[in-house]
N, C-alpha and C positions, 0 to 999 in steps of 0.2 A: 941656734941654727936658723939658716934666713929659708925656706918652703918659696920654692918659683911658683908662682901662677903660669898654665897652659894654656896657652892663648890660640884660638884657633876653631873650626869647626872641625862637626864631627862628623862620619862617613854619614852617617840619618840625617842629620841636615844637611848637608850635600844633595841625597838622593830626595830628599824632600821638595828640595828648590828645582831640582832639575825635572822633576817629575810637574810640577807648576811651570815651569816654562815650556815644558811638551805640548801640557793639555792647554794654555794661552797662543801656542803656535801653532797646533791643530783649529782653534777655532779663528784664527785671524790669516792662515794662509789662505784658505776657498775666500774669503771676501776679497782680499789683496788682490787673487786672479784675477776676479769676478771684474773688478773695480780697472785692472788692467787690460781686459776683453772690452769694455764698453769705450774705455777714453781710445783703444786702436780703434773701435767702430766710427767713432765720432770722428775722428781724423778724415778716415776713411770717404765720410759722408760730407765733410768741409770740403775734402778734396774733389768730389765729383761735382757740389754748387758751383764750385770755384770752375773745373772746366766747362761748365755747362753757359758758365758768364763769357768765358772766355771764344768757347764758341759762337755766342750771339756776337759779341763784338767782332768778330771773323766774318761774322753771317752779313753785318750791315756792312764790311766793308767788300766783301767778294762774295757777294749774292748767295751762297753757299757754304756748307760746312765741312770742314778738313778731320779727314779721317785720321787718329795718332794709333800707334802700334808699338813694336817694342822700337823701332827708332824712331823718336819724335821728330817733329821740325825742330826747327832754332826757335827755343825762347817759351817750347812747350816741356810740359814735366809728367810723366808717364810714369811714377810713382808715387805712394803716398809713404813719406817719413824723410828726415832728414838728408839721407844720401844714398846712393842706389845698392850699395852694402846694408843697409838700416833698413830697408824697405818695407812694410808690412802687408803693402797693398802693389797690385801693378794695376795700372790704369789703361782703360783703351776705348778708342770710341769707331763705332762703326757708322758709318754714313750712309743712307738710302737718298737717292736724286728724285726729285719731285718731276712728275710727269704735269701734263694737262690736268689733270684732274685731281691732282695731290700735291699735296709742301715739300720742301725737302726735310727732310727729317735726321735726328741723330739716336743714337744710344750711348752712354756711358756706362762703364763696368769695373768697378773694383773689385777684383780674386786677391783673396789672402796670398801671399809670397812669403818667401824665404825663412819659412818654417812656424809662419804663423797658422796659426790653424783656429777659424774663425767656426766652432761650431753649432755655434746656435744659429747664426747668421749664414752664414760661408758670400758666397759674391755678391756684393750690391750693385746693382744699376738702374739706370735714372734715364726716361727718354727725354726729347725736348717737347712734348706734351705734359711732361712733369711728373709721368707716372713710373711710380716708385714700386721695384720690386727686387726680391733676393732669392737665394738660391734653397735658400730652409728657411722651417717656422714662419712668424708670422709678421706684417710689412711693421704693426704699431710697436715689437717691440727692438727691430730691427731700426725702425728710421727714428725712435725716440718720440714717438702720437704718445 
């Protein structure tokens, strides 16, 4: 008489393994967010240097700085992430006109959008003084000091 061998696991090692990839997924999903909240911030903050550049070369060619909102000019980009579906951040710059006795000056402001939700941070903006503030907590761990 030939006896088959039963090949296979059993319901307790089943619930064993899956009970070890619970407690490995409970502790690696908070970092994974975590790790996905800072690389949006950091976009976020590429994207306001980058307008801020983009404004001074405006500034030296038309004495002045151009106000963006949610409809740009031609060749300006009013969010941060690949496509305005994607969005994470929306971008805007406000303009103050320089009198006699003052510069002209700007502000940039990235707001979290289209269901991001930046809660340690929430809006970052940038003036053209260079002074870096947000909407919560605190600027060093917001601007990455």
């Amino acid at each position: 008489m030939i006896r088959r061998l039963h090949k296979g696991f059993t319901l307790i090692e089943l619930m064993i393994v899956m009970i070890v990839i619970s407690i490995l997924a409970a502790i690696a999903l908070p970092s994974y967010n975590a790790y996905v909240m800072r690389a949006k911030r950091a976009a976020a903050r590429t994207a306001i240097q980058n307008m801020a550049q983009q404004q001074e070369r405006y500034f030296t060619q038309n004495n002045g700085y151009l106000a963006v909102g949610s409809t740009p000019p031609a060749g300006w980009v009013n969010y941060v992430g690949d496509s305005l579906a994607a969005r994470t951040h929306d971008l805007a710059v406000t303009v103050a006109a320089g009198t006699t006795t003052t510069a002209p000056a700007f502000t940039i402001s990235a707001t979290p959008a289209n269901g991001f939700n930046d809660s340690t941070c929430g809006a970052l903006s940038l003036t053209s003084t260079g002074v870096q503030s947000q909407a919560l907590n605190s600027t060093a761990e917001c601007w990455g000091h």
